[in-house]
LUMMAR-930073 format. One line per field, with one value per residue (C-alpha): residue number from 0; x, y, z. Coordinates in steps of 0.05 Angstrom, whole numbers, plus 5000, padded with zeros to 4 digits. Example, Ala and Ser with C-alpha at 12.3 -4.5 7.8 and 13.67 -1.06 7.14 Angstrom:
2
resi 0  1
x 5246  5273
y 4910  4979
z 5156  5143
***
This chain:
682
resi 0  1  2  3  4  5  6  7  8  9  10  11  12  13  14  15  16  17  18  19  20  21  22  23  24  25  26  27  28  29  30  31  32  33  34  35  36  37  38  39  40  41  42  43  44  45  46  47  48  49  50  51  52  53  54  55  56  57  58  59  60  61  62  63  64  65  66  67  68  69  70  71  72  73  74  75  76  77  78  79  80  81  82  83  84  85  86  87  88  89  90  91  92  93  94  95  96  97  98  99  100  101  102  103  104  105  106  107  108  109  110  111  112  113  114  115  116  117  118  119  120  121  122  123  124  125  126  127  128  129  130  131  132  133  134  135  136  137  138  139  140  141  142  143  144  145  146  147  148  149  150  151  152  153  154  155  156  157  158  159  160  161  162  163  164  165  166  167  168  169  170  171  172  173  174  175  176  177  178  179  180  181  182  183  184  185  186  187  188  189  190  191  192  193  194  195  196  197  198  199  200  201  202  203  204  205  206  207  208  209  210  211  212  213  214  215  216  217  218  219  220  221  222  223  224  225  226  227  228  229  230  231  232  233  234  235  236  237  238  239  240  241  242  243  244  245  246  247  248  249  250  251  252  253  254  255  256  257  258  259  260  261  262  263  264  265  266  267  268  269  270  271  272  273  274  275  276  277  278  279  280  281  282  283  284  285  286  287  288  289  290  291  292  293  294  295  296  297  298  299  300  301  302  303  304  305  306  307  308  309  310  311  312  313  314  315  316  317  318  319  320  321  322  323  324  325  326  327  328  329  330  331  332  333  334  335  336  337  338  339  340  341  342  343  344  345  346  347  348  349  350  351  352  353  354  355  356  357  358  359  360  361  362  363  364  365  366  367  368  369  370  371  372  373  374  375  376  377  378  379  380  381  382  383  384  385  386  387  388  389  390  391  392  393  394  395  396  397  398  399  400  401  402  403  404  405  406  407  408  409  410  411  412  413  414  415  416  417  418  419  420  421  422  423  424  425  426  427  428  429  430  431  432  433  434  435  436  437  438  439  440  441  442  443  444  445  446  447  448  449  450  451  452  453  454  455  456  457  458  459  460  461  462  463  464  465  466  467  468  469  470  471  472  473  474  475  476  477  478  479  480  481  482  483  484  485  486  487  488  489  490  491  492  493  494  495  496  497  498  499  500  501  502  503  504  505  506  507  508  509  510  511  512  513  514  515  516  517  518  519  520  521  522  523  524  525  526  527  528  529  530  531  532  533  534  535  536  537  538  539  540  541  542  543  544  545  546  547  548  549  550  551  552  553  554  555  556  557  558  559  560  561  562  563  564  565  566  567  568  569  570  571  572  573  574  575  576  577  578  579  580  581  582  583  584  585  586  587  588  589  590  591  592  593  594  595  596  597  598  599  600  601  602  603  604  605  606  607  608  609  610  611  612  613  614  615  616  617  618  619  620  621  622  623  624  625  626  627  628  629  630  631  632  633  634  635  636  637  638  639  640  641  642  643  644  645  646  647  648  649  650  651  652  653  654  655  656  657  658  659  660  661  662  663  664  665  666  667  668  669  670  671  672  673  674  675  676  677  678  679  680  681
x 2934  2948  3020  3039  3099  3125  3164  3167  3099  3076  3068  3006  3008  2957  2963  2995  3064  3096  3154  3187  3255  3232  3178  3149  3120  3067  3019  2955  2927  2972  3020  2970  2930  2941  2933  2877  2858  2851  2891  2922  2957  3026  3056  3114  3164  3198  3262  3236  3306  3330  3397  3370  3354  3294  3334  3268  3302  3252  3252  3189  3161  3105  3063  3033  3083  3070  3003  3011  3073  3110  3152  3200  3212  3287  3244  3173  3138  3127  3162  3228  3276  3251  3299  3269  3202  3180  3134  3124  3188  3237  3244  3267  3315  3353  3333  3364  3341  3391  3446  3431  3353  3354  3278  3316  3245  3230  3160  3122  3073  3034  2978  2946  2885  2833  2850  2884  2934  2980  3021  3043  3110  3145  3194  3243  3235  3296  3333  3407  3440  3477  3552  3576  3634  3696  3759  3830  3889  3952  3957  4038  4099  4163  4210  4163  4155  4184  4156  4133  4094  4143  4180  4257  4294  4339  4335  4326  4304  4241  4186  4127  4060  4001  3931  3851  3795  3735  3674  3598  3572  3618  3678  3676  3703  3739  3806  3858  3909  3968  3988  4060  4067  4099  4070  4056  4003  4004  3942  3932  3927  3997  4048  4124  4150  4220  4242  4291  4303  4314  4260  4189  4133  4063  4028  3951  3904  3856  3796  3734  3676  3630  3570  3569  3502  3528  3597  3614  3676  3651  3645  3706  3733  3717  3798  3864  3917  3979  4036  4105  4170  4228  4276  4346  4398  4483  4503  4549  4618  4646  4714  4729  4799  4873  4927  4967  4944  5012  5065  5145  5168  5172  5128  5058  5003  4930  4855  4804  4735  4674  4604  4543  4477  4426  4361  4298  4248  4172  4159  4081  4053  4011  3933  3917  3876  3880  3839  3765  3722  3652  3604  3538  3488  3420  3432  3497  3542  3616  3675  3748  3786  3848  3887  3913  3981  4006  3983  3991  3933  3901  3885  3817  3792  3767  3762  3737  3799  3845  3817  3833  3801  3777  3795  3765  3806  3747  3708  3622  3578  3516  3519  3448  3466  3504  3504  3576  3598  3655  3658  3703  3740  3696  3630  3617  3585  3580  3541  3579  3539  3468  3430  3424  3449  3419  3469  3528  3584  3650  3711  3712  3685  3680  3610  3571  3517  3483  3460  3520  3479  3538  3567  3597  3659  3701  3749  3775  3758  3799  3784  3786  3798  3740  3753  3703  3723  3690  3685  3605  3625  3636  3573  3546  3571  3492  3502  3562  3534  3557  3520  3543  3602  3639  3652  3678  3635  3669  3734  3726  3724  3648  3631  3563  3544  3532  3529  3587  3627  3685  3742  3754  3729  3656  3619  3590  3515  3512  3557  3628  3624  3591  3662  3687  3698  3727  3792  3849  3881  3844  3802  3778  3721  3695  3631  3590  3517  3507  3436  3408  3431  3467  3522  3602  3660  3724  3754  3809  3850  3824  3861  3852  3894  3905  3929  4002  4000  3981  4030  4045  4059  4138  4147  4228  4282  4347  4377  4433  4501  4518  4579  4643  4705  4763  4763  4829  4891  4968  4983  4949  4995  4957  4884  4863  4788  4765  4836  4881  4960  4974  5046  5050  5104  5095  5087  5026  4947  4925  4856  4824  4754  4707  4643  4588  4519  4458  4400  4364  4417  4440  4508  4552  4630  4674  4734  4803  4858  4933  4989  5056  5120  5168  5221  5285  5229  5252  5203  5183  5174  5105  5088  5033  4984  4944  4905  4886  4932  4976  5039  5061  5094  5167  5170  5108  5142  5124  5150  5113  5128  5062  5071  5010  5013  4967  4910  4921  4994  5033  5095  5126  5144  5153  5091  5122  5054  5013  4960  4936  4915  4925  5000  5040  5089  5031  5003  5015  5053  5035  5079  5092  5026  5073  5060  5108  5048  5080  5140  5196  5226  5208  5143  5133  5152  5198  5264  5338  5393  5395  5333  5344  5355  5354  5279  5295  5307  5261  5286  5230  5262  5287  5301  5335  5359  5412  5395  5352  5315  5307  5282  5304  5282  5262  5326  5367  5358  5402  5467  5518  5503  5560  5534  5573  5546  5586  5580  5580  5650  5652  5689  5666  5630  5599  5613  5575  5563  5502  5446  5378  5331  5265  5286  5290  5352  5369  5436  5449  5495  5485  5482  5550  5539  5519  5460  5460  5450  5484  5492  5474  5518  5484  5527  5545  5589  5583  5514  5530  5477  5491  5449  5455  5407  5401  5389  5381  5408  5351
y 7627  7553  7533  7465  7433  7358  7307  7279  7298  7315  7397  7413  7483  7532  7596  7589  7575  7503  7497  7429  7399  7340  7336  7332  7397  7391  7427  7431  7367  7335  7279  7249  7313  7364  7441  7483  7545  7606  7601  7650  7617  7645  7585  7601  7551  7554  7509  7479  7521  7581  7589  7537  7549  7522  7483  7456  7414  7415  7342  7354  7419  7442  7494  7540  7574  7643  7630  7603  7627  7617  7664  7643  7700  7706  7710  7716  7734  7782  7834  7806  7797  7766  7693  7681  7669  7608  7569  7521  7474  7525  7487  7527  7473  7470  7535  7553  7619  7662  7670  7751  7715  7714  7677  7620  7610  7620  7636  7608  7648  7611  7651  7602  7630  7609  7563  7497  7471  7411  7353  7418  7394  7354  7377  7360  7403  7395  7446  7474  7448  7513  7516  7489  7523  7507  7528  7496  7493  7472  7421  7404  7415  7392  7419  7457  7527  7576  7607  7654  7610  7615  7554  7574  7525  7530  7525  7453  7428  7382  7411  7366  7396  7361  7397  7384  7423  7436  7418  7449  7379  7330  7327  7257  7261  7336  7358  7392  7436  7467  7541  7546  7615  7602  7588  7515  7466  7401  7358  7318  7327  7312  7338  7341  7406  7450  7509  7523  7597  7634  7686  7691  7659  7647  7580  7572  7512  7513  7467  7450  7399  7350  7399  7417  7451  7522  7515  7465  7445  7443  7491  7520  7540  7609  7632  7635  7605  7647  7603  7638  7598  7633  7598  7624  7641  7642  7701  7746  7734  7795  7825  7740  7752  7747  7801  7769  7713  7684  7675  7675  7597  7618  7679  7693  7729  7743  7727  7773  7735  7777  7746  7790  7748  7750  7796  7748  7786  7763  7783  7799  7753  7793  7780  7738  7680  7613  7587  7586  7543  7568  7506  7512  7506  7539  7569  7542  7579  7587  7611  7631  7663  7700  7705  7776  7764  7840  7887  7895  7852  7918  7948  7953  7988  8055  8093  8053  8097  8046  7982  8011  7966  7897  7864  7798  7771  7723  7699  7674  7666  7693  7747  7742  7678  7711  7738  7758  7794  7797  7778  7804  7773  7792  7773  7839  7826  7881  7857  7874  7846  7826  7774  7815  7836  7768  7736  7795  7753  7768  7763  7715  7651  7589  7587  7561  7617  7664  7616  7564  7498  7461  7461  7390  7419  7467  7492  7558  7623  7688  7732  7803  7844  7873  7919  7949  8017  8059  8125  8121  8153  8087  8040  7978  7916  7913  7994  7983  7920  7941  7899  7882  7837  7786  7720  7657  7593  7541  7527  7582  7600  7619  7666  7693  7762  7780  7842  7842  7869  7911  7912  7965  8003  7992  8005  7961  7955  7955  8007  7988  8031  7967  7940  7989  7969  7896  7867  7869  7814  7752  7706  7760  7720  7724  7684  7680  7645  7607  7619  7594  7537  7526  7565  7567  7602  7619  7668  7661  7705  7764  7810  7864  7923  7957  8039  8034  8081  8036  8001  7932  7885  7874  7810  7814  7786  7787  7717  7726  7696  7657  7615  7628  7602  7578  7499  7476  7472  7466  7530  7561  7593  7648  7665  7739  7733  7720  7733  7675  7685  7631  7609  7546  7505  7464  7491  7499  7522  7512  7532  7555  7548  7601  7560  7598  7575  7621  7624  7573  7520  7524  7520  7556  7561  7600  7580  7628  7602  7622  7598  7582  7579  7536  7541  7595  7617  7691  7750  7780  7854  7882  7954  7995  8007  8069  8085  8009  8018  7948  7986  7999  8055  8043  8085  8045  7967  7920  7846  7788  7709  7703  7690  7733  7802  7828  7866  7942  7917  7898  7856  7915  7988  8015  8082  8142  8176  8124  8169  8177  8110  8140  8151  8083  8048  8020  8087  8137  8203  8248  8307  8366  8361  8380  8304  8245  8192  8133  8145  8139  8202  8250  8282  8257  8187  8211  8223  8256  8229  8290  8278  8221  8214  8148  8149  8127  8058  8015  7960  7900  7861  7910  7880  7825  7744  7718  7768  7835  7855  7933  7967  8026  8081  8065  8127  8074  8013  7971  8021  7980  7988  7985  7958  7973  7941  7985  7969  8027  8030  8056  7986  7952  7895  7872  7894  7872  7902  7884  7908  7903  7897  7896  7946  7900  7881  7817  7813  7748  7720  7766  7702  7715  7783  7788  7816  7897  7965  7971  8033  8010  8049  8049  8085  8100  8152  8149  8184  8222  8169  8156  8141  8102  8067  8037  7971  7920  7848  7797
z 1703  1727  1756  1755  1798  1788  1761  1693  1664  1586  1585  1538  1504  1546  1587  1650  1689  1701  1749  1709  1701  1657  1620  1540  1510  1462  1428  1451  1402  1449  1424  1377  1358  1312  1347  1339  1291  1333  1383  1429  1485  1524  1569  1628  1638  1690  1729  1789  1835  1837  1794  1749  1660  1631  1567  1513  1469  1399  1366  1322  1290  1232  1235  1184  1145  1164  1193  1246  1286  1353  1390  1454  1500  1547  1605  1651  1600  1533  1547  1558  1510  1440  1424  1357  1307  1280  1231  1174  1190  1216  1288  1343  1358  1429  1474  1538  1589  1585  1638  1651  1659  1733  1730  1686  1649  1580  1554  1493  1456  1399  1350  1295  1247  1228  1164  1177  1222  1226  1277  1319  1352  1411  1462  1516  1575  1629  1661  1660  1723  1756  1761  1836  1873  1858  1901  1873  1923  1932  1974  1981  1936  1932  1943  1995  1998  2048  2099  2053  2017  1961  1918  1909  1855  1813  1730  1716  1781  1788  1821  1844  1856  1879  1886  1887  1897  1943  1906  1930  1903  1866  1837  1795  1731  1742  1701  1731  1690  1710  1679  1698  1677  1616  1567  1583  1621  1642  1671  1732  1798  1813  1756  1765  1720  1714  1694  1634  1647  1712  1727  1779  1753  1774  1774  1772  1780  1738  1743  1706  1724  1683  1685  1604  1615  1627  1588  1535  1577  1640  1704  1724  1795  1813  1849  1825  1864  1842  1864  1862  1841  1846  1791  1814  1746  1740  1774  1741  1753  1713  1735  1762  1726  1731  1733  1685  1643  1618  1667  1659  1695  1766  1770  1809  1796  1834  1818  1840  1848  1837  1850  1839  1845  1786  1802  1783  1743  1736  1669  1660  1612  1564  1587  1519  1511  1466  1408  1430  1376  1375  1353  1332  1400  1421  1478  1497  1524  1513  1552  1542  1603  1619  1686  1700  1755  1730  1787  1859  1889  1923  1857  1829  1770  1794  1720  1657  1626  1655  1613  1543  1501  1497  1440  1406  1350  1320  1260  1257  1206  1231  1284  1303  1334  1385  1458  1482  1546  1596  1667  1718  1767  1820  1782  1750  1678  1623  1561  1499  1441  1450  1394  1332  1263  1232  1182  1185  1180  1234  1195  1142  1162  1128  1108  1044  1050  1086  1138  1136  1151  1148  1223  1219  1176  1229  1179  1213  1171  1178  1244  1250  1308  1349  1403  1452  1483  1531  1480  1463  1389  1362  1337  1374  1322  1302  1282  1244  1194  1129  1063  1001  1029  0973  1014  0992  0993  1036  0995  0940  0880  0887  0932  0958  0975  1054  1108  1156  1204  1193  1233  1282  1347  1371  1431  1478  1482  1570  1592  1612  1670  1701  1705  1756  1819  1796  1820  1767  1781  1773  1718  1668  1621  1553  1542  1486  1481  1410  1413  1341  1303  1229  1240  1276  1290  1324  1371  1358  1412  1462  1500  1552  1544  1610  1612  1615  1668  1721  1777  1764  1820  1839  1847  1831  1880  1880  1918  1967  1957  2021  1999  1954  1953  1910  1900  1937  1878  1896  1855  1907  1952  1991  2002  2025  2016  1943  1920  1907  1891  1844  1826  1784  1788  1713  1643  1610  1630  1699  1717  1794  1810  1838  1876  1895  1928  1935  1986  1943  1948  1875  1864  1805  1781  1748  1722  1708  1668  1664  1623  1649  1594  1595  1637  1600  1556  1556  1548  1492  1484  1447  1439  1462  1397  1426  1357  1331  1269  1280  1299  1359  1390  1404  1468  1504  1517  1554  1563  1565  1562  1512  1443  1439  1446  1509  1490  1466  1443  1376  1362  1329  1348  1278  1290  1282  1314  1354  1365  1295  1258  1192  1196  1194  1150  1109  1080  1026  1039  0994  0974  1002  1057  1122  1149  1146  1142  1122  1176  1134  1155  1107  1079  1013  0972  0933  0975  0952  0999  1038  1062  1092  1167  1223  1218  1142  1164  1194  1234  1228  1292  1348  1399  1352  1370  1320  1258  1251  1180  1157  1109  1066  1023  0963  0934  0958  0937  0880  0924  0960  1032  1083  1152  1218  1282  1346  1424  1467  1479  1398  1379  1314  1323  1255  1189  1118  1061  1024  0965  0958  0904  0938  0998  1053  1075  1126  1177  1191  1233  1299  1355  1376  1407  1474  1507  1501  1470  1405  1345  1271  1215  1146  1098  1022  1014  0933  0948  1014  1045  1127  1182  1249  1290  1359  1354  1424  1428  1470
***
């Protein structure tokens, strides 16, 4: 067994160990010499550090088709874990030691017979520079955070934030990307960003270097910053109201000002990732990561019952290419797929066969979920392969027959138990090692589903009202706390201002209107409408200078039963039922004289101005009415006689009589017909 340590040096196929980080690995006819027959050599390359990968980088390959074969080994030696076979022109391609390979070496076998050979091959031996640390902080905001380490602003304010990172070895050429805990990044190391919608949220830092040898975009940093910014909302201002909204010229009334501050939620974004494209690499690995903010920052995963599943939404053409497993905040790694199943296709991807061999075109296919769960009934992916699978080639219409996976529940082939223990707050990671080449994919989403049943962190608060007041207005004439008395002194809508300013500095208003008539605008009188029917009750008054009726209140009073909205004037009275629905008097529509009483009549204006209109039964009309108006003293005020045709009858002519109580005679004595009603002069 020979070890060999150094620089740049060609690596000739033989038994042995080299410790090398650059180098050219031949066969053992060298670079100009084909290899031998019979030959039975294992080689051991190793990186020159610990934490480094070998990476051997193929650029020529022929051997024997099936005669004379290599093997690469994950590891030491044989008996770790088998990458892949090769001979005739089926290059190995690019080849990195694995990340669980804590050696980071990869070992070569090579067996040739005794019958012919050929040029062998050529490769580039380097090694897979380890990911520094990283640690992202925040190194000054404004406006600055309290004492509490907490940004309070309010919805729409700008926030600057300016942050950089501690870097193990360099930092040259690093991106920096905000999360602002909703939904949205921005890059740089100094970003200016604002809120739209009150709430907590959590802001992270996330950075990744120019290393691409462990993850195609870089090394990222290993912490979580978790930035709070409060975004302060409106606060409710419910029961901010007048007593009376239209005033009579000359009268007052009181606002009441009621401020109750706005309770910030943080609302837990759901732990999902984005698109992760999968290209075709040897050995290359590929990361997509979520940040978990949801639970109290004590809480640790003490039962694999409390991750319910773990679920990849994601499409490949060629399973065997793939390692995947998820890392846990604290480092923890549970392998969930390990290189195997050969072509079994995940989801539907866009491929042109069984081995795609057309990587350049990244036209997304159609992903299915996958979801690992702790319950060891369910198959590894590799034990659920199903064959006989119709896909399409590329575009369609052709398709090509392939195993696959369904979707569904699997297992995970290293136990998820490993995961206990881990933080659950924090940068939970899917990666996946591409470790053969002609093939690509997508995840397209992944998502872990915690047990409901665990606390989440509060981060609520509820901002404290330090300031309100009414904004300074002549109409104001006394203040007693938040209640104003207003009294306008012009016609017309005047409005007072409620100011209020939180902890956080933000400022709101609310504004309460009230009308003021004109001056000799005299009341008018609605009635109460208790069952919603659009006649009022003409016992229940009140008087108002609106031309609008206040709410719960009509401009009539003509309900005979305001407590039942299916007896008023505008119904049908059937005959004989017991009930006067329609509240003409009587049960029933069709009336003889002697049943008719006052309730007959139905004044339409009561209180009147300068005329009144009623309405009579339909018995009498096309009968000569005589109408006597009386004061209270019994003297005859008004006479008329009149008909009507339609049974609505109008008396004009009533702007002479004074303000008061008066008795309305309706009579025919032809028919026996006479009632009286008590009609009121406004």
């Amino acid at each position: 067994m020979t070890s060999i340590y150094g620089f740049s040096q060609d690596i000739i196929m033989q038994n042995g160990t080299v410790n090398i980080c650059s180098g050219i690995f031949y066969d053992s006819g060298g670079e100009f010499l084909n290899y031998g027959s019979n030959e039975n050599y294992t080689l051991t390359i190793c990186p020159e550090q610990a934490g480094q990968r070998t990476k051997i980088e193929f650029q020529d390959f022929m051997t024997q088709l099936n005669g004379d074969i290599m093997n690469i080994y994950d590891g030491i030696d044989t008996t770790a874990e088998i990458i892949g076979t090769y001979s005739g022109v089926q290059s190995p391609g690019l080849v990195f030691a694995g990340f669980d390979n804590s050696s980071g070496c990869l070992t070569i076998e090579f067996v040739s017979n005794n019958s012919g050979n050929t040029i062998g091959w050529s490769a580039n031996v380097s090694c897979a520079i380890p990911c520094q640390d990283i640690t992202a902080q925040i190194d000054a905001s404004v406006p600055a955070a309290n004492a509490e380490g907490i940004i309070e602003v309010c919805v729409g304010e700008n926030i600057n934030l300016n942050g950089s990172a501690a870097f193990e070895v360099d930092g040259v050429g690093a991106s920096y990307t905000w999360d602002l805990g909703d939904g949205n990044t921005v890059s740089g190391t100094s970003v200016n960003i604002s809120y739209d919608a009150p709430g907590v949220y959590l802001v992270n830092l996330n950075i990744r270097d120019t290393n691409m040898d462990n993850f195609m975009d870089g090394c990222p940093n290993t912490n979580t910053v978790n930035q709070i910014i409060r975004v302060s909302g409106s606060p409710d201002f419910t029961g901010t109201l007048a007593t009376d909204n239209t005033l009579c010229f000359g009268e007052s009334t009181t606002i009441e000002g009621v401020v109750n501050p706005l309770s910030l939620v943080y609302n837990c974004p759901p732990p999902e990732s984005a698109v992760t494209f999968l290209p075709d690499g040897s050995g290359v690995a590929y990361s997509t990561s979520i940040n978990v903010t949801c639970f109290e920052a004590s809480q640790s995963l003490t039962d694999i019952s409390q991750i319910e599943s773990i679920c990849l939404n994601m499409e490949h053409s060629y399973l065997g290419d793939l390692d995947i497993e998820i890392i846990s905040p604290n480092g923890q790694t549970v392998r969930l797929h390990d290189q195997g199943g050969g072509s079994a296709n995940l989801g539907i991807p866009w491929s042109t066969n069984t081995v795609d061999g057309n990587s350049a075109n990244i036209t997304p296919g159609i992903g299915y979920d996958y979801c690992f769960v702790a319950n060891g009934s369910f198959p590894t992916l590799i034990d659920g392969i199903e064959t006989g699978g119709a896909f399409p080639v590329g575009d369609g219409p052709d398709t090509y027959i392939d195993s696959f996976v369904p979707a569904g529940n699997y297992s995970s082939v290293s136990d998820l138990n490993g995961l206990i223990g881990s933080p659950l707050n924090g940068e939970w990671k899917i990666v996946i090692v591409d470790n053969l080449g002609a093939d690509n994919g997508y995840i397209f989403s992944w998502e872990l589903n915690f047990d409901e049943a665990l606390t989440l962190e509060d981060y609520s608060y509820t901002p404290t009202i330090i300031s309100q007041s009414w904004d300074a207005n002549p109409s104001i004439s006394e203040i007693n706390g938040n209640i104003i008395t207003v009294a306008p002194q012009s016609a017309g809508e005047h409005c007072f201002v409620l100011r209020t300013i939180d902890e956080f500095g933000c400022e709101y208003t609310e504004d309460v209107c009230v009308t003021m008539t004109a001056e000799g605008q005299s009341p008018t009188t609605f009635y109460e409408d208790l069952d919603g029917d659009g006649y009022g009750d003409p016992d229940s008054t009140i008087e108002d200078c609106s031309d609008t009726p206040p709410f719960g209140y009509v401009a009539n009073g003509l309900d005979c039963n305001d407590t039942n909205g299916d007896i008023n004037p505008d119904v049908d009275d059937p005959e004989g039922d017991g009930v006067d629905e329609n509240c003409d008097g009587v049960d029933g529509n069709l009336l003889g004289v002697n049943n008719l009483n006052a309730k007959s009549i139905i004044v339409f204006t009561n209180p009147f101005g300068d005329h009144l209109i009623f309405k009579v039964p339909t018995i009498i009309i096309g009968n000569e009415l005589n109408i006597n108006i009386y004061d209270l003293n019994g003297r005859v005020v008004y006479r008329k006689i009149a008909t009507t045709i339609d049974g609505e009858i109008r008396v004009d002519g009533l702007d002479k009589l004074e303000n008061a109580h008066y008795f309305m005679e309706i009579l025919n004595k032809d028919i026996g017909f006479s009632v009286v009603k008590k009609i009121i002069k406004n």
